[in-house]
C-alpha positions in Angstrom: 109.7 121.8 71.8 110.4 121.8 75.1 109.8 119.5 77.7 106.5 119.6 80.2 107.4 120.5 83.8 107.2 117.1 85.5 105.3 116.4 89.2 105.7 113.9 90.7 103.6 112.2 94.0 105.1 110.1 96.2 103.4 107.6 98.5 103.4 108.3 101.4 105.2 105.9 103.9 105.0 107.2 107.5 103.1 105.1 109.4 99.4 105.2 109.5 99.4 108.1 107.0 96.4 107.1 104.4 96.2 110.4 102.6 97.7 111.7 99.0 98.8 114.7 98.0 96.5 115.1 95.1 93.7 113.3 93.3 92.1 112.6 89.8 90.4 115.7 89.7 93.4 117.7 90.6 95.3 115.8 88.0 93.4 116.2 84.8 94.0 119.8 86.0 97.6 119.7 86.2 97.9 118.0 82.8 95.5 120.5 81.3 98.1 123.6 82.0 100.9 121.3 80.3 102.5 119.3 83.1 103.7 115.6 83.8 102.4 113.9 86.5 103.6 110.9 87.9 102.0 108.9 91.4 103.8 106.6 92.2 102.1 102.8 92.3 99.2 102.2 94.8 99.9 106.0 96.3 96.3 106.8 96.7 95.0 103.1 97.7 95.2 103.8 101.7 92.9 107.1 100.5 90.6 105.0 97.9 91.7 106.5 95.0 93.3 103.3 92.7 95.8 103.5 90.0 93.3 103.1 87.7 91.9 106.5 88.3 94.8 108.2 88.4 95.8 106.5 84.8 92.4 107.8 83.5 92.8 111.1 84.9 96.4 110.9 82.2 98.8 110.5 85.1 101.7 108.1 84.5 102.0 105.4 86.9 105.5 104.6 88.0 106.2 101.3 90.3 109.5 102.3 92.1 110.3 106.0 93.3 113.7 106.6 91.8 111.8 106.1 88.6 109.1 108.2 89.9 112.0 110.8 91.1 114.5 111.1 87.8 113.9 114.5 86.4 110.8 115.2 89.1 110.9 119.5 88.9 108.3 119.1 91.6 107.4 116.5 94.5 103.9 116.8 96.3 103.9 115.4 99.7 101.7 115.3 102.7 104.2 114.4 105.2 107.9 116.1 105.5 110.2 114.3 103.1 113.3 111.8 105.1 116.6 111.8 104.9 116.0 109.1 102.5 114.3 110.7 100.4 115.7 113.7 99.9 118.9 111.9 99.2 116.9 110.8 95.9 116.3 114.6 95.2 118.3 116.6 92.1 119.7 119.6 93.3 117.1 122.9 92.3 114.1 119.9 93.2 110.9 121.7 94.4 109.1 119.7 97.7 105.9 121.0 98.5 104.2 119.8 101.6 103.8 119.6 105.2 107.2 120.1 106.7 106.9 120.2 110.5 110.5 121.8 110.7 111.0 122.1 114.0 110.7 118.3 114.8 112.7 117.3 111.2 116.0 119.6 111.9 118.0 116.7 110.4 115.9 117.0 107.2 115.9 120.5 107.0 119.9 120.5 107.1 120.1 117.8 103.8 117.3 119.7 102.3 119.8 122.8 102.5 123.0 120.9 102.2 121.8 119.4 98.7 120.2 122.4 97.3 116.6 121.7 97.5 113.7 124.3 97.3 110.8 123.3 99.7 107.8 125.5 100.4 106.4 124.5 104.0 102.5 124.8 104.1 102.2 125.2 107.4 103.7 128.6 106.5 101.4 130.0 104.0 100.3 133.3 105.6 96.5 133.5 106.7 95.6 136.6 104.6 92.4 136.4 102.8 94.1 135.4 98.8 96.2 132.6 100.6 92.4 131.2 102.0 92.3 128.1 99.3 95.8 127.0 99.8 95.3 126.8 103.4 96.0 123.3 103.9 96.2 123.6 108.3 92.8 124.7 107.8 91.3 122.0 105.5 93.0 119.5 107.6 91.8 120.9 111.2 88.4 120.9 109.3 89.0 116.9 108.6 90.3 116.4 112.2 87.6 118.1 113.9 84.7 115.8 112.2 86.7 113.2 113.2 87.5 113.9 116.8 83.5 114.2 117.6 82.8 110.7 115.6 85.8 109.3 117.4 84.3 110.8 121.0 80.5 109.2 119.9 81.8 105.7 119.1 83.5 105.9 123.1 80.9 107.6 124.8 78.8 105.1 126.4 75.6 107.5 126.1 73.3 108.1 123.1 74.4 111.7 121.6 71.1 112.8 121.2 67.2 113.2 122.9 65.3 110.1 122.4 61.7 109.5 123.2 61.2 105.9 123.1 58.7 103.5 124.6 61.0 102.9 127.7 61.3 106.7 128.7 62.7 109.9 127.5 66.5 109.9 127.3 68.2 112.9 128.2 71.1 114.4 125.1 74.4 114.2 125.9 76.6 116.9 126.5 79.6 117.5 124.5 81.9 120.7 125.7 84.6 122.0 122.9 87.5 123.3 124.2 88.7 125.7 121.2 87.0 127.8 118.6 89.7 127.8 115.7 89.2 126.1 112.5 89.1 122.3 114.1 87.1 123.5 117.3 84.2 125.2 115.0 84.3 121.6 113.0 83.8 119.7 115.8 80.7 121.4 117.2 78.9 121.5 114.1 79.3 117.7 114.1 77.8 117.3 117.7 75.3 119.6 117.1 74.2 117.8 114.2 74.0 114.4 116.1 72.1 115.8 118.4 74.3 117.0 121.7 73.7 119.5 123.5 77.2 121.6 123.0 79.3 123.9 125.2 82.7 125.5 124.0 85.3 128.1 125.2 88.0 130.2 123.6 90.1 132.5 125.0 89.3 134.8 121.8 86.0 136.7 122.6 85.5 137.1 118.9 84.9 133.2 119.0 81.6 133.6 120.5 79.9 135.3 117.8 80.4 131.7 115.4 79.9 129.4 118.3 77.0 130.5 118.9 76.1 130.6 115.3 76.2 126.9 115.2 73.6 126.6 117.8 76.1 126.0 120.9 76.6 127.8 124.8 79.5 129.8 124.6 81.0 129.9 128.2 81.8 133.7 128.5 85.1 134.4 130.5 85.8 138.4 131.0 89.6 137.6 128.9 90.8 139.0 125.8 93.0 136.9 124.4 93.5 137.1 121.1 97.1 137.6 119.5 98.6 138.3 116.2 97.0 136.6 113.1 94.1 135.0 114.0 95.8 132.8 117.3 95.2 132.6 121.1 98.3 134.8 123.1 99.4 133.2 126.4 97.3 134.3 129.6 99.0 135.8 132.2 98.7 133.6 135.6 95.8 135.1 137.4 93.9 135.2 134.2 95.0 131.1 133.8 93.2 130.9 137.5 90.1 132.5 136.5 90.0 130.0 132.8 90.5 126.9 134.8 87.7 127.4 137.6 85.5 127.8 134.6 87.1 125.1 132.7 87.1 122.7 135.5 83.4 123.2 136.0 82.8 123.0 132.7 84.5 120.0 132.2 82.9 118.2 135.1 79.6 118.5 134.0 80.3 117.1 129.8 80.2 113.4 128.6 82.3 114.3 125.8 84.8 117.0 126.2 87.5 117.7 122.6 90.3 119.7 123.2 91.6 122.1 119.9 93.9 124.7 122.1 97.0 125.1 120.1 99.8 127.9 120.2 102.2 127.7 117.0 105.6 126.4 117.9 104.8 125.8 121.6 104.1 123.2 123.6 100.2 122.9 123.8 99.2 124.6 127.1 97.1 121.9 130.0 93.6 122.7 130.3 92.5 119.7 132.2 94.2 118.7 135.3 94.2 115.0 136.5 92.2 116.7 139.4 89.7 117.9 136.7 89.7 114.3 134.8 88.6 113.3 138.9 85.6 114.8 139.5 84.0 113.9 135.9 81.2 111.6 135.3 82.2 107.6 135.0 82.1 107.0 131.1 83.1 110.3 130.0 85.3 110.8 127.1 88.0 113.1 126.4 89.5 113.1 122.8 92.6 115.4 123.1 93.3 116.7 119.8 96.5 118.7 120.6 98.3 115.1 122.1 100.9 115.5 119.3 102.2 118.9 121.0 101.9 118.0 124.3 98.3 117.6 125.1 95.3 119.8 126.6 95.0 117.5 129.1 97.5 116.4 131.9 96.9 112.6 131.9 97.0 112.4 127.7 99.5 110.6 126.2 99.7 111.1 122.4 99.0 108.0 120.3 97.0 106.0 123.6 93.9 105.9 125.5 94.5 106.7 128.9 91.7 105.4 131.4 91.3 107.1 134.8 88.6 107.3 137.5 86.6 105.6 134.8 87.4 108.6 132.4 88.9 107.6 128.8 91.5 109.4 127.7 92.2 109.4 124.0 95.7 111.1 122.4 94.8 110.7 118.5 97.2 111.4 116.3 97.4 112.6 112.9 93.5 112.0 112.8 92.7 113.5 109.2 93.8 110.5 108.0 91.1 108.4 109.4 88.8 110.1 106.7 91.5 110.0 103.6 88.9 110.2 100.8 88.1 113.8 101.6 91.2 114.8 103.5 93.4 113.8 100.5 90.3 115.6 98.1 90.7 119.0 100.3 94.7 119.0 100.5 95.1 118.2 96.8 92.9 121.2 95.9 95.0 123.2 98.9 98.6 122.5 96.6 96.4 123.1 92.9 96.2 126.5 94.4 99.6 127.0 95.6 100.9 125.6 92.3 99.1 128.4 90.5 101.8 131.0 91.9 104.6 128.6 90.7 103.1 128.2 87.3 102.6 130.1 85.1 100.1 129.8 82.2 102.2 128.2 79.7 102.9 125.3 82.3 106.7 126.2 83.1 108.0 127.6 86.6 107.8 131.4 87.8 111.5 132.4 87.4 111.3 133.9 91.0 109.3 133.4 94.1 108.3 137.0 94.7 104.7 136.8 95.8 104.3 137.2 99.0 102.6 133.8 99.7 105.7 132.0 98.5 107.7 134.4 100.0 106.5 133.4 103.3 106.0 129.7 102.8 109.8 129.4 101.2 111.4 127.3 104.0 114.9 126.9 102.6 116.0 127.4 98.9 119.2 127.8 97.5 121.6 126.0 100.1 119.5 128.3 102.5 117.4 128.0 105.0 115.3 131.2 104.7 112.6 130.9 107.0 113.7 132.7 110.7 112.7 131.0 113.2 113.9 127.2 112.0 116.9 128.9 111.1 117.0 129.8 114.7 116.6 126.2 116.1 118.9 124.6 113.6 121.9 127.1 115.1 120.7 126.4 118.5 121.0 122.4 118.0 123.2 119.9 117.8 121.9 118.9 114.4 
């Protein structure tokens, strides 16, 4: 008989990372199509989910993580793996998480120097059969609920109309600057506490599901939209005509959340500190793109910024302030993806030809097969 294909889930240790790469739920699952799992001790606690649920759920429960490790064919993760921990690897080891290659060169080289497989989830393709492994999207979705709550609690208005005893209190505005996944999130929040909610997007197509969700979409005459899905760069005069709008726009909101993103660049400014200047005192901008740069010129990523009586806040990593479900929606992300690298007797695919793993396979083989990281780790110094 031969032995069950063993995964094994780390916990995570970069800091103020709550989340888990998978759950009870997901594990009874696992264990159902004939695999091993092992979570290492107190993994989920920082995401609520206790030992004790994952030993009920049949996972084994291992205290130190070269235990955890030894004869692992698989290793979830939410964050990239270190140095460190790849050291602990066995060459042909299969890592499956978020891998944010272009800022972990270092990790990327050891992952290829030592033979490890690692599947990068931030490059499963966005066709329609990849939707449930999608884990950007389930995690923008966390970080856009968040962002709004996080704007609410620092907003010194009520959100919404109140009619009280002491006079009728106007809603607050709340302007969303972004339509993708996180933006759409975030303005279904407001709306449903109450604000009255403006949002822009480059992408025309946008305006259709903003206004959907009961919001203003601000209507610029630019067609922006690039190849799969994302926002191309504007062209100067067409940057001119956004940030008038913008600027306007922004000047007017109490709350203003900032999605815009471009992959692999450096997030592009849509507020000026001359903007952030002619906003209301109290007004609250939670810039959700501070860990690429920022949307807005004054953020810095990780602080709150306070100007002409504006706060600035540069979030980071903000589906982790709601681990429960973050952790719930990513575990269910990688069940999916692990249904292309198992097959139905529980052992490994003996090639990754689909073209999901094809696209996602970030280095395998003492190769680094993914283009464009292959790119930047020629061009460094790493």
């Amino acid at each position: 008989m031969t032995s069950p294909l063993v995964i094994a889930v780390p916990k995570e240790l970069a800091p103020g990372e709550q989340r888990v790469a998978t759950v009870p739920e997901v594990v009874r699952n696992l264990i159902k199509s004939g695999c091993e799992v092992r979570v290492e001790h107190d993994a989920g606690a920082g995401s609520y989910y206790p030992d004790t649920m994952f030993a009920a759920a049949g996972a084994k429960i291992v205290s130190e993580r070269a235990g955890l490790l030894d004869g692992a064919r698989i290793v979830l993760r939410v964050q990239p793996p270190t140095v460190t921990d790849i050291d602990q690897l066995a060459e042909g080891t299969i890592v499956i998480g978020f891998m944010n290659a272009a800022n972990n060169l270092e990790a990327i080289k050891r992952m290829r120097d030592r033979k490890i497989t690692a599947f990068s989830l931030e490059l499963v393709p966005r066709i329609s059969r990849a939707q449930s492994m999608d884990a950007l999207s389930s995690q923008a979705t966390a970080g856009g609920y968040v962002a709004v709550i996080l704007g609410a609690q620092n907003c010194p208005k009520f959100l919404p109309m109140l009619t009280t005893a002491a006079g009728t209190i106007r809603p607050s505005t709340v302007l969303v600057l972004g339509a993708g996944i996180a933006g759409l999130m975030a303005i279904a929040t407001a709306k449903r506490l109450g604000a009255l909610v403006e949002a822009y997007d480059v992408r025309r197509a946008a305006g259709e599901q903003v206004r959907s969700l009961g919001a203003k979409f601000l209507e610029l005459e630019i067609n922006a939209e690039g190849q799969g899905g994302y926002a191309r760069e504007l062209t100067a005069e067409e940057k001119v005509k956004e940030q008038e709008m913008v600027s306007a726009a922004v000047a007017r909101a109490d709350i203003v959340i900032t999605t815009a993103a471009i992959p692999g660049r450096k997030a592009p400014v849509l507020i000026t500190k001359e903007t952030v200047a002619k906003m209301q005192p109290g007004a609250v901008i939670i810039d959700m793109a501070a860990e690429t740069g920022g949307n807005c010129e004054l953020t810095q990523a990780g602080k709150t910024v306070r100007e002409h009586g504006v706060m600035i806040i540069g979030p980071q990593n903000l589906p982790a302030r709601v681990p429960f479900h973050a952790s719930q929606m990513y575990a269910k992300n990688l069940l999916s993806f692990l249904s292309l690298l198992i097959d139905k007797n529980g052992a490994l695919v003996t090639g990754f030809t689909d073209e999901i793993l094809t696209a996602s396979l970030l280095v395998h083989a003492g190769t680094v097969r993914h283009q464009p990281t292959l790119d930047l780790l020629e061009g460094s110094k790493v």
